[in-house]
C-alpha positions in Angstrom: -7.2 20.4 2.6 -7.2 17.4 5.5 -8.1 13.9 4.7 -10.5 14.0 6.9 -12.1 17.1 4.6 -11.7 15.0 1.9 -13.4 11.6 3.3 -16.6 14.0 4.7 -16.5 15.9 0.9 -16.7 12.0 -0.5 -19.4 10.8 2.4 -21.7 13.6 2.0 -20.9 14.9 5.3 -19.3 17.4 7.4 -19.3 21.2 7.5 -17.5 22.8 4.3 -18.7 25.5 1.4 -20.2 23.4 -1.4 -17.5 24.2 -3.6 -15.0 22.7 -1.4 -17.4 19.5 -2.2 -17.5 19.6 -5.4 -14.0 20.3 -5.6 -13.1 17.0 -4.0 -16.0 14.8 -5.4 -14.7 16.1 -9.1 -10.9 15.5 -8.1 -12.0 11.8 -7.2 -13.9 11.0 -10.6 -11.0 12.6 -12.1 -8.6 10.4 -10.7 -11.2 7.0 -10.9 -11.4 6.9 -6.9 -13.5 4.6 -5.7 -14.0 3.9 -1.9 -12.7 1.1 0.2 -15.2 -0.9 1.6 -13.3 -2.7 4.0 -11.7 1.0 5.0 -15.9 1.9 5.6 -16.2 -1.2 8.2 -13.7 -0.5 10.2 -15.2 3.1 11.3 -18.8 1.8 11.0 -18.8 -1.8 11.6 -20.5 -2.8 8.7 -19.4 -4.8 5.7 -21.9 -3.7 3.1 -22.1 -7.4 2.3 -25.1 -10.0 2.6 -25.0 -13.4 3.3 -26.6 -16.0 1.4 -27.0 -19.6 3.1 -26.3 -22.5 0.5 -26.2 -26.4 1.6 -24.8 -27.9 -1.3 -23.6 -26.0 -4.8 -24.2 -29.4 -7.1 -27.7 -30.1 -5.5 -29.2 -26.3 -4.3 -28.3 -24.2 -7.5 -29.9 -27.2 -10.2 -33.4 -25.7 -9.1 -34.5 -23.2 -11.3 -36.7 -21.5 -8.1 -32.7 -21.2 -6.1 -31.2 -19.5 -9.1 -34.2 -17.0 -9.7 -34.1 -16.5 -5.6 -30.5 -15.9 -5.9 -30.7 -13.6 -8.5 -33.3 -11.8 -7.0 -30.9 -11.2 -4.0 -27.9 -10.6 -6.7 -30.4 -7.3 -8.1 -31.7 -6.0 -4.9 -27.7 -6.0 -3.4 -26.9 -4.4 -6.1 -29.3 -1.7 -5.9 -27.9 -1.0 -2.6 -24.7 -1.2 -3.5 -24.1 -4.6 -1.6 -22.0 -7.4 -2.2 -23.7 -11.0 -1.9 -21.5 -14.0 -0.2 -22.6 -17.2 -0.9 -22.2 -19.1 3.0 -21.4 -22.9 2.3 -22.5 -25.2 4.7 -20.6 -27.8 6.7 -23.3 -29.3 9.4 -20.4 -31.9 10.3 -17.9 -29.3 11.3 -19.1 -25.8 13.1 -17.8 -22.1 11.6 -14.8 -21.4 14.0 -15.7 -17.4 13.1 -18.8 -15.2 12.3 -19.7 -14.8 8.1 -18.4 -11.6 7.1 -21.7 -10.0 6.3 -24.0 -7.7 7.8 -27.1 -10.3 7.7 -28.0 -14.1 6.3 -30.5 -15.1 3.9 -31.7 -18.6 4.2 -33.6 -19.9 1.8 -32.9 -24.0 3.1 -35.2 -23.3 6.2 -34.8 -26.8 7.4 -31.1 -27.2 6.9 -29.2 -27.9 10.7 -26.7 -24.6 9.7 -30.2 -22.4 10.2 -29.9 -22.9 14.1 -26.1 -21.7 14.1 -26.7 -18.7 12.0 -30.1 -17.3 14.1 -27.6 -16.8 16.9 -25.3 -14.5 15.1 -25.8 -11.0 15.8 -27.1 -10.3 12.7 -30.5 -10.4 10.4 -31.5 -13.7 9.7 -34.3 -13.7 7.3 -35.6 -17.6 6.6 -37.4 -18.2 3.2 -39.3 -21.4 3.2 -37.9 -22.8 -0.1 -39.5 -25.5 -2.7 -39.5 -29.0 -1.8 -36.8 -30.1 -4.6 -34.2 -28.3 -2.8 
Protein backbone atom coordinates (compact mmCIF):
# COMPACT_ATOMS: atom_id res chain seq x y z
CA UNK A 1 0.00 0.00 0.00
CA UNK A 2 1.31 3.79 -0.98
CA UNK A 3 1.36 6.54 1.40
CA UNK A 4 -0.61 8.31 -0.55
CA UNK A 5 -3.39 5.30 -0.13
CA UNK A 6 -2.83 5.59 3.31
CA UNK A 7 -3.22 9.58 3.71
CA UNK A 8 -6.65 9.34 1.27
CA UNK A 9 -7.80 6.07 3.73
CA UNK A 10 -7.04 8.59 6.82
CA UNK A 11 -8.74 11.91 4.92
CA UNK A 12 -11.87 10.11 3.90
CA UNK A 13 -10.85 10.38 0.34
CA UNK A 14 -9.81 8.75 -2.64
CA UNK A 15 -10.84 5.69 -4.64
CA UNK A 16 -10.17 2.34 -2.66
CA UNK A 17 -12.53 -0.87 -1.41
CA UNK A 18 -13.87 0.06 2.00
CA UNK A 19 -11.92 -2.57 3.53
CA UNK A 20 -8.75 -1.13 2.41
CA UNK A 21 -10.24 1.94 4.63
CA UNK A 22 -10.82 0.40 7.43
CA UNK A 23 -7.76 -1.47 7.18
CA UNK A 24 -5.75 1.72 7.39
CA UNK A 25 -8.05 3.79 9.74
CA UNK A 26 -7.75 0.60 12.37
CA UNK A 27 -3.84 0.31 11.79
CA UNK A 28 -3.66 4.09 12.74
CA UNK A 29 -5.82 3.79 16.14
CA UNK A 30 -3.78 0.88 16.64
CA UNK A 31 -0.65 2.55 16.52
CA UNK A 32 -2.18 6.05 18.33
CA UNK A 33 -1.62 8.08 14.92
CA UNK A 34 -2.75 11.24 15.04
CA UNK A 35 -2.35 13.70 12.05
CA UNK A 36 0.05 16.59 11.60
CA UNK A 37 -1.51 19.73 11.36
CA UNK A 38 1.18 21.68 10.15
CA UNK A 39 1.77 18.58 7.47
CA UNK A 40 -2.35 19.47 6.44
CA UNK A 41 -1.34 23.30 5.78
CA UNK A 42 1.23 22.86 3.72
CA UNK A 43 -1.08 20.88 0.99
CA UNK A 44 -4.13 23.07 1.84
CA UNK A 45 -2.98 26.27 3.12
CA UNK A 46 -4.84 26.33 6.07
CA UNK A 47 -3.66 26.22 9.71
CA UNK A 48 -6.75 24.89 11.47
CA UNK A 49 -6.06 27.68 13.97
CA UNK A 50 -8.06 30.90 14.98
CA UNK A 51 -6.85 33.99 16.05
CA UNK A 52 -7.86 35.81 18.95
CA UNK A 53 -6.97 39.69 19.26
CA UNK A 54 -5.87 40.63 22.95
CA UNK A 55 -4.45 44.29 23.86
CA UNK A 56 -3.12 43.68 27.16
CA UNK A 57 -3.16 40.16 29.31
CA UNK A 58 -3.08 42.09 32.95
CA UNK A 59 -5.97 44.59 31.87
CA UNK A 60 -8.23 42.46 28.97
CA UNK A 61 -8.58 39.02 30.75
CA UNK A 62 -9.69 40.69 34.59
CA UNK A 63 -13.21 41.25 32.87
CA UNK A 64 -15.33 38.51 33.52
CA UNK A 65 -17.36 39.29 29.92
CA UNK A 66 -13.39 38.67 28.09
CA UNK A 67 -12.94 35.38 29.80
CA UNK A 68 -16.59 34.05 29.13
CA UNK A 69 -15.99 35.49 25.26
CA UNK A 70 -12.79 33.62 25.27
CA UNK A 71 -14.10 30.70 26.39
CA UNK A 72 -16.81 30.72 24.22
CA UNK A 73 -14.24 30.85 21.32
CA UNK A 74 -12.06 28.11 23.40
CA UNK A 75 -15.58 25.50 22.99
CA UNK A 76 -16.60 26.43 19.53
CA UNK A 77 -12.68 25.77 18.22
CA UNK A 78 -12.82 22.95 19.84
CA UNK A 79 -15.82 21.64 18.28
CA UNK A 80 -14.18 22.09 15.02
CA UNK A 81 -11.23 20.76 15.95
CA UNK A 82 -9.34 24.20 15.91
CA UNK A 83 -6.64 25.52 17.81
CA UNK A 84 -7.14 29.23 19.42
CA UNK A 85 -3.94 31.75 19.40
CA UNK A 86 -4.15 34.37 21.52
CA UNK A 87 -2.55 37.62 19.14
CA UNK A 88 -0.82 40.10 21.60
CA UNK A 89 -0.81 43.52 20.56
CA UNK A 90 2.08 45.93 20.14
CA UNK A 91 0.46 49.33 18.58
CA UNK A 92 4.04 50.86 19.01
CA UNK A 93 5.87 48.38 16.90
CA UNK A 94 4.01 46.74 13.60
CA UNK A 95 3.86 42.55 13.07
CA UNK A 96 6.85 42.09 10.62
CA UNK A 97 4.69 38.72 9.45
CA UNK A 98 1.05 37.61 9.04
CA UNK A 99 -0.62 35.56 12.51
CA UNK A 100 -0.48 32.10 11.81
CA UNK A 101 -4.20 31.50 11.69
CA UNK A 102 -6.84 31.07 9.29
CA UNK A 103 -9.01 34.21 10.69
CA UNK A 104 -8.93 36.98 13.79
CA UNK A 105 -11.41 37.49 16.35
CA UNK A 106 -11.51 40.93 17.76
CA UNK A 107 -13.25 41.54 20.51
CA UNK A 108 -11.24 45.27 21.42
CA UNK A 109 -13.09 46.95 18.37
CA UNK A 110 -11.50 50.19 19.08
CA UNK A 111 -7.95 49.04 19.72
CA UNK A 112 -5.28 50.73 16.74
CA UNK A 113 -4.10 46.78 15.95
CA UNK A 114 -8.00 46.31 14.47
CA UNK A 115 -6.89 48.42 11.32
CA UNK A 116 -3.66 46.17 10.72
CA UNK A 117 -5.46 42.96 11.05
CA UNK A 118 -8.74 43.98 8.53
CA UNK A 119 -5.99 44.03 5.84
CA UNK A 120 -4.83 40.47 6.24
CA UNK A 121 -6.27 38.13 3.96
CA UNK A 122 -8.20 36.54 6.31
CA UNK A 123 -11.76 36.70 8.35
CA UNK A 124 -11.80 39.41 10.63
CA UNK A 125 -14.87 39.25 12.71
CA UNK A 126 -15.05 42.52 15.24
CA UNK A 127 -17.12 42.11 18.44
CA UNK A 128 -18.01 45.34 20.03
CA UNK A 129 -16.74 44.49 23.61
CA UNK A 130 -17.95 46.04 27.18
CA UNK A 131 -16.75 49.32 28.16
CA UNK A 132 -14.33 48.00 31.12
CA UNK A 133 -12.18 46.45 28.68
Amino acid sequence: MSVATASQALAGVGRMTEATRQRVQQAAEDLGYLANALARGLRTGRTQALGVHHRSAARSLAPSCFRDFLAGAIEAAHRHDHDIIVLPSDTNRPRTTAPHVDGVVDPIADDLRVRELMELPVPVPVVRAASAL
